[in-house]
C-alpha positions as CSV (number, residue, x, y, z in Angstrom):
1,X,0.7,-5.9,19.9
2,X,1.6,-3.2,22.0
3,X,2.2,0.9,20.7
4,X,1.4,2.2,17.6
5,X,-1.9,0.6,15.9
6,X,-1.0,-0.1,12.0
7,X,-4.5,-1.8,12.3
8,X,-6.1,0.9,13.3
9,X,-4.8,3.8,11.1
10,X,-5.2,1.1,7.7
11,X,-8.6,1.0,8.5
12,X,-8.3,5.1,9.0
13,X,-6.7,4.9,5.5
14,X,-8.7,2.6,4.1
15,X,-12.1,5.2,5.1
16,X,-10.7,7.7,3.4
17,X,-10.1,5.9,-0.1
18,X,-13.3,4.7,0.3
19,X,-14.5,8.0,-0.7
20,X,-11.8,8.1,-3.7
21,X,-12.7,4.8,-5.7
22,X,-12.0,6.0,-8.9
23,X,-8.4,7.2,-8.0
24,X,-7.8,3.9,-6.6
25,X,-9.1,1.9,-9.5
26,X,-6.8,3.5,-11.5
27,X,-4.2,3.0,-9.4
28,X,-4.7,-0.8,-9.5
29,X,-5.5,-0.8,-13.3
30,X,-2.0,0.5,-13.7
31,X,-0.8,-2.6,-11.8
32,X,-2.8,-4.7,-13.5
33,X,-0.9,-3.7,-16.8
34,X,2.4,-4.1,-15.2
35,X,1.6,-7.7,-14.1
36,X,0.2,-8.6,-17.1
37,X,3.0,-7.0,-19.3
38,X,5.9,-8.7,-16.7
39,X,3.9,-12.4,-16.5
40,X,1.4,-12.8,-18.2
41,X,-2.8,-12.8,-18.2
42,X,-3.1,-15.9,-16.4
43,X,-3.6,-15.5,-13.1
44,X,-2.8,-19.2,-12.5
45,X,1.3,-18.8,-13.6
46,X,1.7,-15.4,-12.7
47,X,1.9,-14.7,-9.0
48,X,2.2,-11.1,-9.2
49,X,-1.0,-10.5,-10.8
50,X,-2.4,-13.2,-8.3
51,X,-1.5,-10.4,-5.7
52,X,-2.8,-7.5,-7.9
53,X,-5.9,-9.1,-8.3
54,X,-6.2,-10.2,-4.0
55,X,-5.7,-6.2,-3.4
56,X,-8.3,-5.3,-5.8
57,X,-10.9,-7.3,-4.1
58,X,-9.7,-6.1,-0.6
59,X,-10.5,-2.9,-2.9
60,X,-14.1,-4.0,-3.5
61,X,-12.9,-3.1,-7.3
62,X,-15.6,-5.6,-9.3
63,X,-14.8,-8.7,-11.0
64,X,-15.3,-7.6,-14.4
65,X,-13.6,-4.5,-13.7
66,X,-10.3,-6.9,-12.9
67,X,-11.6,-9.1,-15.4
68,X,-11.6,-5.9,-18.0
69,X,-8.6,-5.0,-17.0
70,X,-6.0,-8.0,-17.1
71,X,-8.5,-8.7,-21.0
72,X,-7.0,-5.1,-22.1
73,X,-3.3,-5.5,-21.0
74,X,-3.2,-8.8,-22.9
75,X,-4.7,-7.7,-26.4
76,X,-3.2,-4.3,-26.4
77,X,0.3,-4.6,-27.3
78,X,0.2,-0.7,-27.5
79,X,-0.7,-0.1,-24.1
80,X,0.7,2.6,-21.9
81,X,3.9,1.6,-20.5
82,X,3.7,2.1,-16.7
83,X,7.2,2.9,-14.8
84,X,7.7,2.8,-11.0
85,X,9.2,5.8,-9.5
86,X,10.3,6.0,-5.4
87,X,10.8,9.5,-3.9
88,X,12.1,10.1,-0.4
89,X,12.0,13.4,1.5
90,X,11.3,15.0,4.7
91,X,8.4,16.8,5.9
92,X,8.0,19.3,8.6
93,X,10.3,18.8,11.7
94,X,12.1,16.0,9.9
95,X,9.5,14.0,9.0
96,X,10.2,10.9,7.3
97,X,8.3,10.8,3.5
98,X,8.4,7.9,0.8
99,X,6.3,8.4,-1.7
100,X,5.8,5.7,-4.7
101,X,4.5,6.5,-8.2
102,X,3.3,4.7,-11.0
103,X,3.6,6.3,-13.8
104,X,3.8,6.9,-17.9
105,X,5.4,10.5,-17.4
106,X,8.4,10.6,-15.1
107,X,9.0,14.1,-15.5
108,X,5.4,15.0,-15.2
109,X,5.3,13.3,-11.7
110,X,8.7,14.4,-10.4
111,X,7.3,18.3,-10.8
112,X,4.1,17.4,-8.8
113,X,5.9,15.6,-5.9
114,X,8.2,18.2,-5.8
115,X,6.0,21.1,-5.8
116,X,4.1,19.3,-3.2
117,X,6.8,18.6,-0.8
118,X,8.1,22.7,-1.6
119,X,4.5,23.9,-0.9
120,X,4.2,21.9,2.8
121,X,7.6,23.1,3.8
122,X,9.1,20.0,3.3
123,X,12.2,19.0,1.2
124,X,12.8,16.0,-1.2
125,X,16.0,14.4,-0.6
126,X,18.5,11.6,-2.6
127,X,17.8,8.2,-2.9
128,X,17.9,6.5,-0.1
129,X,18.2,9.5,2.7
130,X,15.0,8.2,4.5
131,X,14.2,4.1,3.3
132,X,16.7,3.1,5.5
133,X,14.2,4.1,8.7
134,X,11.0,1.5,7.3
135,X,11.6,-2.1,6.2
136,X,9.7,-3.4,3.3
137,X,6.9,-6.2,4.7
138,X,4.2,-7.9,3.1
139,X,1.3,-6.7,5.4
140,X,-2.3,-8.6,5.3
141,X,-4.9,-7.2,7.7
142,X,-8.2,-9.1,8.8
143,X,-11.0,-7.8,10.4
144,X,-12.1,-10.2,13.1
145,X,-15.9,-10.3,12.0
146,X,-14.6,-11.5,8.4
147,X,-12.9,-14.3,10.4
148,X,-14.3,-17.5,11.9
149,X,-10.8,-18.7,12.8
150,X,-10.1,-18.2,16.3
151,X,-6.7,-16.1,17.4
152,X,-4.6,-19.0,17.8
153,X,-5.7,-21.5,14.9
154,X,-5.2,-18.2,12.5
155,X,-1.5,-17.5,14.1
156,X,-1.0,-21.3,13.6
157,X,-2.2,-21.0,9.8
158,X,-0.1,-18.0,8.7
159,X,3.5,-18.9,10.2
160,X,2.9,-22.1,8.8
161,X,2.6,-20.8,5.7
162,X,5.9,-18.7,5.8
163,X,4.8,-15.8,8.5
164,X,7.3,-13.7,10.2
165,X,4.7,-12.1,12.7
166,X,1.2,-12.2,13.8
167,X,-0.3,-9.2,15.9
168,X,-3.6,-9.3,17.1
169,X,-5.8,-5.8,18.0
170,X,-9.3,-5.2,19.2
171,X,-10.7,-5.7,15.9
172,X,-8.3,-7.0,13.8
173,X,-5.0,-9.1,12.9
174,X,-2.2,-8.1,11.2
175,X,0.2,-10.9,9.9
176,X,3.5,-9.7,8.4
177,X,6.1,-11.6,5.7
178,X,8.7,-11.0,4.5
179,X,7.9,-9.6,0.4
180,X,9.5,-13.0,-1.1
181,X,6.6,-14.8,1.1
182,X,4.1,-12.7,0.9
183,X,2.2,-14.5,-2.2
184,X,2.2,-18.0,-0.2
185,X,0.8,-16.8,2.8
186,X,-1.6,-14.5,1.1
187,X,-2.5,-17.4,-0.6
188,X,-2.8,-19.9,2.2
189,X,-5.3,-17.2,4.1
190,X,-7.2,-17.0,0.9
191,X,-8.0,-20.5,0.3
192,X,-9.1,-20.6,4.2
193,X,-12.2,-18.1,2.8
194,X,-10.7,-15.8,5.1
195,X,-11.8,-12.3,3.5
196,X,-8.8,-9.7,3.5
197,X,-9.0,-6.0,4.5
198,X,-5.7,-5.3,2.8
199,X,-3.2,-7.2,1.5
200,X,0.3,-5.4,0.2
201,X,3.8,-4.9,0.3
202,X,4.6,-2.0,2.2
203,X,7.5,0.0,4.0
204,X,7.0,0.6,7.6
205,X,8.4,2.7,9.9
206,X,11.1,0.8,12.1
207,X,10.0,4.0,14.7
208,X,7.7,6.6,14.7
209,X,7.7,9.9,15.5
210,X,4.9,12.2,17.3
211,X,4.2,15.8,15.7
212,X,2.5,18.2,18.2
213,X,3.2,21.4,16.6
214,X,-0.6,22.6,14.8
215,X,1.5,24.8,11.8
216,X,3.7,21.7,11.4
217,X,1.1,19.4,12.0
218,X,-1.0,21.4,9.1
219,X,2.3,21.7,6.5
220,X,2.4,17.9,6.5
221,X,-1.2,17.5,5.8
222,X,-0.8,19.8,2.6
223,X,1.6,17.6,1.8
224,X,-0.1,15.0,2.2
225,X,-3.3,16.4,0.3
226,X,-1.6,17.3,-2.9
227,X,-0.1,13.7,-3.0
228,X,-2.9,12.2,-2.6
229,X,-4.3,14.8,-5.6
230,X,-1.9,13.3,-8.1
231,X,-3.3,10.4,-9.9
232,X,0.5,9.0,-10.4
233,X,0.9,8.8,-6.6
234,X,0.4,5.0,-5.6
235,X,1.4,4.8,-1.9
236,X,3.2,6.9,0.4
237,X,4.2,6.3,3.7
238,X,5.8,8.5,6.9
239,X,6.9,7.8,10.0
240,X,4.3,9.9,11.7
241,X,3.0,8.4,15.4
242,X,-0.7,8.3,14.5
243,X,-3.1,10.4,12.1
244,X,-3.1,13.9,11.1
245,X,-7.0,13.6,11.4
């Protein structure tokens, strides 16, 4: 794998929740009533919660916690109803911004994303004015001391199991599926024992683009920051060359 490290700035990413554990509990808890609600509490017949439930664990959320969770979304039929909501914007010199919410407010959410785009100098845009730069992928990263494959029997295991890609970094790999496969060869890994960093359906940047300028530079970070404040924000994603940070 050559250029930009995805590996690299997950891990990056993944640092930085790790210090914001209740915001990302909550995060999956939502998605845990979603897959419940859509499929079911069973875990067995409902794939999407087998996914929900694979990221949680990549998570380090506990097993009663999940447990808890799916338990609550199946005996409360009055539950909050969870919607998903997809903004795209741009950010400082035309950076690219999707930003996807979860949430049981729509309009509540669509003033914080806006104010936060407005207070970083950026602008949100119409559906679609930036999605068409990133390509949705199921993404599964593995950290090479959770593996005891080697390189080339893991590559073999994964685009057996429906794989478009396998990329392999200093410490890591990174396999990518397309979304519909994404469950199969999540699961194929898992049954392996192979232990998962992350495993998700993402967008990702078909390019990337470098930001040098420090005031720029700093107006996406406040965008950033007040995203990540919002606890209806789920995931958002730029086409930023490496980290702010």
């Amino acid at each position: 794998m050559s250029g930009h490290s995805k590996f690299a700035n997950i891990k990056h990413k993944k640092e930085k929740n790790d210090a914001k554990k209740g915001k990302i509990f909550t995060i999956i808890g939502r998605e845990i009533v979603i897959a419940v609600k859509e499929g079911g509490p069973d875990p067995a017949n409902n794939s999407k919660l087998r996914d929900v439930i694979a990221k949680a664990k990549a998570a380090n959320m506990p097993n009663d916690t999940i447990e808890r969770g799916i338990k609550k979304a199946a005996g409360d039929s009055n539950a909050q109803n969870y919607e998903h909501a997809t903004y795209e914007g741009y950010g400082p010199n035309g950076i690219a911004i999707i930003v996807e919410t979860l949430t049981d407010n729509k309009n509540r959410t669509a003033a914080d994303v806006r104010a936060a785009f407005s207070k970083g100098q950026g602008n949100i845009g119409t559906p679609g004015c930036v999605s068409f730069m990133f390509d949705e992928k199921g993404q599964i990263l593995i950290d090479k001391e959770e593996c005891a494959l080697s390189a080339d029997d893991l590559m073999m295991l994964v685009l057996d199991a429906g794989a478009e890609d396998f990329n392999e970094e200093e410490d890591g790999y990174e396999v990518l599926t397309d979304p519909a496969d994404f469950s199969a060869v999540r699961e194929a890994i898992e049954k392996e024992g192979i232990a998962m960093a992350e495993a998700e359906v993402v967008m990702l940047p078909q390019t990337r683009v470098s930001l040098e300028d420090p005031t720029a530079r700093a107006s996406l970070q406040k965008i950033l920051d007040l995203l990540d404040d919002s606890d209806d924000v789920q995931n958002v994603y730029t086409n930023l060359e490496g980290e702010l940070d």
